[in-house]
N, C-alpha and C positions, 0 to 999 in steps of 0.2 A: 472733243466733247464727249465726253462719260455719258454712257445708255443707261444709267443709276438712275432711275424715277425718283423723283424730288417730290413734286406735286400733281395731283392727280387727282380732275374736276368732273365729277359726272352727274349729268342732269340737275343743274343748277337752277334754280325759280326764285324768285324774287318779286313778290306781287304786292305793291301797297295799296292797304284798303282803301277807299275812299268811303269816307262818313259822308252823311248828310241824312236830310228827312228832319222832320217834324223829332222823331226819336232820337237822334242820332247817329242812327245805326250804318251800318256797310251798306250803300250803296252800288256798289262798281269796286275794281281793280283797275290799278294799272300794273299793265304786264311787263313789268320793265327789263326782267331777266327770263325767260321762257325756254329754257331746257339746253342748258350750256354744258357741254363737254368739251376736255381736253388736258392732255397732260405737262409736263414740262420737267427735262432731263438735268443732273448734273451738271452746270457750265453753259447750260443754254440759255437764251432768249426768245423765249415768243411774245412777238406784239400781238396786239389783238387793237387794232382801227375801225372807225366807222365814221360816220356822222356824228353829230352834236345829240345827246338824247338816245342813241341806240343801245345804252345800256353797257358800254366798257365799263364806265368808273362804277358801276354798281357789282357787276361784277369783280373787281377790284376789291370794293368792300364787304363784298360776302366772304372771297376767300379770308381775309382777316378777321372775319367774324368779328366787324363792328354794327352789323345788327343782326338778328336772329333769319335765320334761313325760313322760306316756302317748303321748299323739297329740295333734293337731291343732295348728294357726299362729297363733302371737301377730306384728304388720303393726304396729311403730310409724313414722308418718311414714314410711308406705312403704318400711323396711327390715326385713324378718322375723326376730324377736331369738328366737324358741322353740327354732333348730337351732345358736345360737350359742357356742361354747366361752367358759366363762368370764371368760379374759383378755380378751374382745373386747369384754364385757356392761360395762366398766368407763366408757367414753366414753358408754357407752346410758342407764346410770342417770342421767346427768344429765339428761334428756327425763322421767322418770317416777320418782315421788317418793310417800313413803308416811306416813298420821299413822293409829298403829294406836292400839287402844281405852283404853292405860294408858297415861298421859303419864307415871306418875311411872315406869313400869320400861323405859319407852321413854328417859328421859334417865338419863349415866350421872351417878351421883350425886359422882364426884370430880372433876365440872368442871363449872367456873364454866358460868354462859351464853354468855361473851363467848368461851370455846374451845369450846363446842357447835355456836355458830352461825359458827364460825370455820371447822371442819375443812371443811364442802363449798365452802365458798370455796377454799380452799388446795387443796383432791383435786381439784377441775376447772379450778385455775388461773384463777377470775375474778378474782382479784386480786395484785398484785405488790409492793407497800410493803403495813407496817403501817397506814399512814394511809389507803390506800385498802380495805384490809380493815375496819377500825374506822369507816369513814363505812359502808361496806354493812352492817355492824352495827347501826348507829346506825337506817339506815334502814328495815332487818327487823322493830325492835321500835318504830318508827313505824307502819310497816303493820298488825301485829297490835294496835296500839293500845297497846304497856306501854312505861313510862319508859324514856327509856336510858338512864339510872344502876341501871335493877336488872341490867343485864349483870355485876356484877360480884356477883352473889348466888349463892347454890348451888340446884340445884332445890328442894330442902326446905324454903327459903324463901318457898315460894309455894303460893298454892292449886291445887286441880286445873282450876278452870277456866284458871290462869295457864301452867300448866303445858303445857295443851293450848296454848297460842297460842304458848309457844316451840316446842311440836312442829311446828305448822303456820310458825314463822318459818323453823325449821331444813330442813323443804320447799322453802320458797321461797326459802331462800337456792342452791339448786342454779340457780335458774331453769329448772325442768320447764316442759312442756308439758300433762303431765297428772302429776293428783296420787290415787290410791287411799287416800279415808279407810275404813280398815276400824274399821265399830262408833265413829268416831270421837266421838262423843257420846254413850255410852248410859252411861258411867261418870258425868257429869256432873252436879250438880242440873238440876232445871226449867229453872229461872230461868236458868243458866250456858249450859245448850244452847241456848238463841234466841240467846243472847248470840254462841256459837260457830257457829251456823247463820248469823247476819247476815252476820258476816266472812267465813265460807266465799262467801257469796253475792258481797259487796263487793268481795272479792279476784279473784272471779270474772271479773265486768265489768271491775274496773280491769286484769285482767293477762290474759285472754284464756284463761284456763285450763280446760281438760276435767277433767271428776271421775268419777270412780268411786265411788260411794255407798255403800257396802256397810252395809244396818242392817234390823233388824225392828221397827224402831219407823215407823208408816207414820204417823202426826201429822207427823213431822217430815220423811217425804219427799215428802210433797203438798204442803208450803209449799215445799218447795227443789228443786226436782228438775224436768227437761223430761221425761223419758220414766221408765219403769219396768220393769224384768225380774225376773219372779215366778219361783224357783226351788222346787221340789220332789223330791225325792230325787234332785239332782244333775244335775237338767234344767229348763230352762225352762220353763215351763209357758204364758206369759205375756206378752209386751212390747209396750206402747202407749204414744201420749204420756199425759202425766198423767192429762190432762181425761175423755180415752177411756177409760184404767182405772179411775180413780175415779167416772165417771159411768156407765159401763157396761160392767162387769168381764165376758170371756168364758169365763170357765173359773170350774168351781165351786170349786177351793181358792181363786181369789183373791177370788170373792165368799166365803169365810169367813173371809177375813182382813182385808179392808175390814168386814164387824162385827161385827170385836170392837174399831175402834176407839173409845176413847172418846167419846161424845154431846158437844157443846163447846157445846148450849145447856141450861140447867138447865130442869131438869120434863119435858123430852123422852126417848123413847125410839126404840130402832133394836130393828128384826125381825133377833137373833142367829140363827145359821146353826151350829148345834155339831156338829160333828164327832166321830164314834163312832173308838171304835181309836187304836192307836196308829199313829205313823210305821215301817212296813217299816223291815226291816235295812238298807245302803245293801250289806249282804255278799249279801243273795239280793234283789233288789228283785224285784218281785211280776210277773207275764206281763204284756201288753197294757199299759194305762192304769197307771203308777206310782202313779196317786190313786185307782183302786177299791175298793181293799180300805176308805176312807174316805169316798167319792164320797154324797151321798144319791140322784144319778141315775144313780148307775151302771146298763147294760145287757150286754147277752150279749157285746157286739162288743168293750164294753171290756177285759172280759177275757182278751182272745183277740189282738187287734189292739191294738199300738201308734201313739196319735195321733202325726203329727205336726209339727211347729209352722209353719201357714200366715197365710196374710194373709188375715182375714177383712173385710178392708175398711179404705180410706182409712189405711192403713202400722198396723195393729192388728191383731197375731198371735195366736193361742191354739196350744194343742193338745190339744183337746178334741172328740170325737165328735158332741156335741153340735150342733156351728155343721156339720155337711156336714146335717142335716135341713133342713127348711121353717122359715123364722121363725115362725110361729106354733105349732110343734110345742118351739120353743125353750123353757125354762122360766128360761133367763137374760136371754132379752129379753122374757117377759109378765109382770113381777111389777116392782114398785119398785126402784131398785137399791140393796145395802145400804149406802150413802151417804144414804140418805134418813131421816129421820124425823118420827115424830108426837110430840106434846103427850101427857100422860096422860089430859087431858081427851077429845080425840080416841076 
């Protein structure tokens, strides 16, 4: 994995006005993206997980600049596309590419394959005869692994796992640098998503490309993923390489989302962590700690004081009250971590 900075997010915001009144005017925000940073190398993957609502897939759509920014700097390949007028984003999209969660409403359904995976060859000008358009065809649905004689099928023709690999060919036909899967698997079956996890990974290595992981299914971002950003009502809470979060999560929302994953050996169990409350508004998000109101260690300071998000050691962030005490006062490093399990016999 190449240290080459690819992208690079700092303090992101993302506030939607909320109208109302007799006037119509702004009444409230929702704060749906509240001051997101984070980079992503040549060849890498960082997921970024949460809950439902915390603000991944908006973050997802900032960095592509499908709606206009609050604040902060999106840095592709060291040119800053967040303050750039539309007309200019047109040469940029071909750097960064998107395969979002529904393959079948993501393809339009009155074109073939062969004019789906045509058009960003033709809008960025990789190709100039027919014949050299129709072999990078040919070669697109080589890569994704599907016949090239099904280019001349309609999407309805195909299953959803098929569907997704033309999404993922129609990416890679731009030749990005980095690609933003939003959810890109959780429509999937099981069995389909390894399937699509493998090729995400293979395509990886074979073509050098950065991803953007965006999913809350953590089974599948422990097998595929180098680093990880835990968001929680529209802020990081979180980011470590894999090993580090999964083997010793610093922040208590992500030790409760590591277990509730699935046990993957039978007869075993994991010491669950359940969380009382619901997720805060993202319209009044709560003082101090955004996780209190949920916290099982919550204290006075969280209430009062907002964490925020440091390097607690060897490039593994939190932002938790927590990790500034004594290690042995810590209650996230004197207990198992919830990666671990016993047997019932245990």
């Amino acid at each position: 994995m190449s240290g080459q900075r690819i992208l690079e997010v700092s303090d992101l915001k993302k506030h939607f006005p909320i109208r109302g009144g007799l006037m119509g005017g702004t009444v409230g925000n929702v704060y749906a993206v509240d001051g997101v940073s984070f980079h992503i190398n040549k060849g890498e993957t960082l997921s970024l997980v949460g809950e439902s609502g915390c603000g991944k897939s908006t973050v997802g759509k900032s960095v592509l600049r499908l709606f206009p920014l609050t604040s902060g700097q999106v840095v592709l390949n060291n040119q800053r596309i967040d303050d750039m007028p539309a007309a200019s984003l047109r040469p940029i999209r071909k750097q960064i590419q998107v395969v979002f969660q529904d393959p079948f409403s993501s393809l339009n359904p009155r074109m073939r394959v062969r004019d789906i995976l045509a058009e960003p060859i033709k809008n960025f000008g990789l190709a100039k005869t027919r014949a050299d358009i129709d072999e990078r065809i040919g070669q697109l649905m080589d890569k994704v692994r599907l016949p090239r004689d099904a280019v001349n099928r309609w999407p309805h023709e195909f299953s959803g796992g098929q569907r997704q690999r033309i999404c993922i060919a129609r990416a890679l036909a731009a030749e990005p640098d980095v690609i933003v899967c939003d959810e890109a698997v959780s429509a999937l079956d099981v069995s389909v998503k390894a399937q699509i996890v493998n090729l995400l990974q293979d395509l990886q290595e074979e073509l050098g490309l950065a991803m953007l992981f965006i999913s809350h299914d953590l089974a599948i971002v422990e097998h595929m993923t180098h680093r990880v950003a835990v968001m929680y009502l529209g802020k990081i809470v979180e980011l470590a390489d894999r090993k580090q979060l999964f083997g010793q999560p610093r922040h208590p929302y992500t030790e409760a989302l590591l277990s509730a994953v699935p046990v993957p050996v039978p007869g075993a169990v994991r010491e669950r962590v359940v969380l009382t409350g619901d997720v805060p508004s993202p319209i009044r998000p709560p003082p101090g700690c955004r996780f209190h109101t949920r916290c099982p260690y919550a204290f006075d300071r969280c209430r009062k004081d907002e964490p925020v998000l440091r390097d607690v050691g060897e490039g593994h962030f939190s932002a938790c009250h927590l990790n500034d005490g004594a290690v042995a006062d810590n209650p996230l490093l004197n207990k198992l971590p919830p990666t671990a399990f016993r047997t019932e016999a245990a």
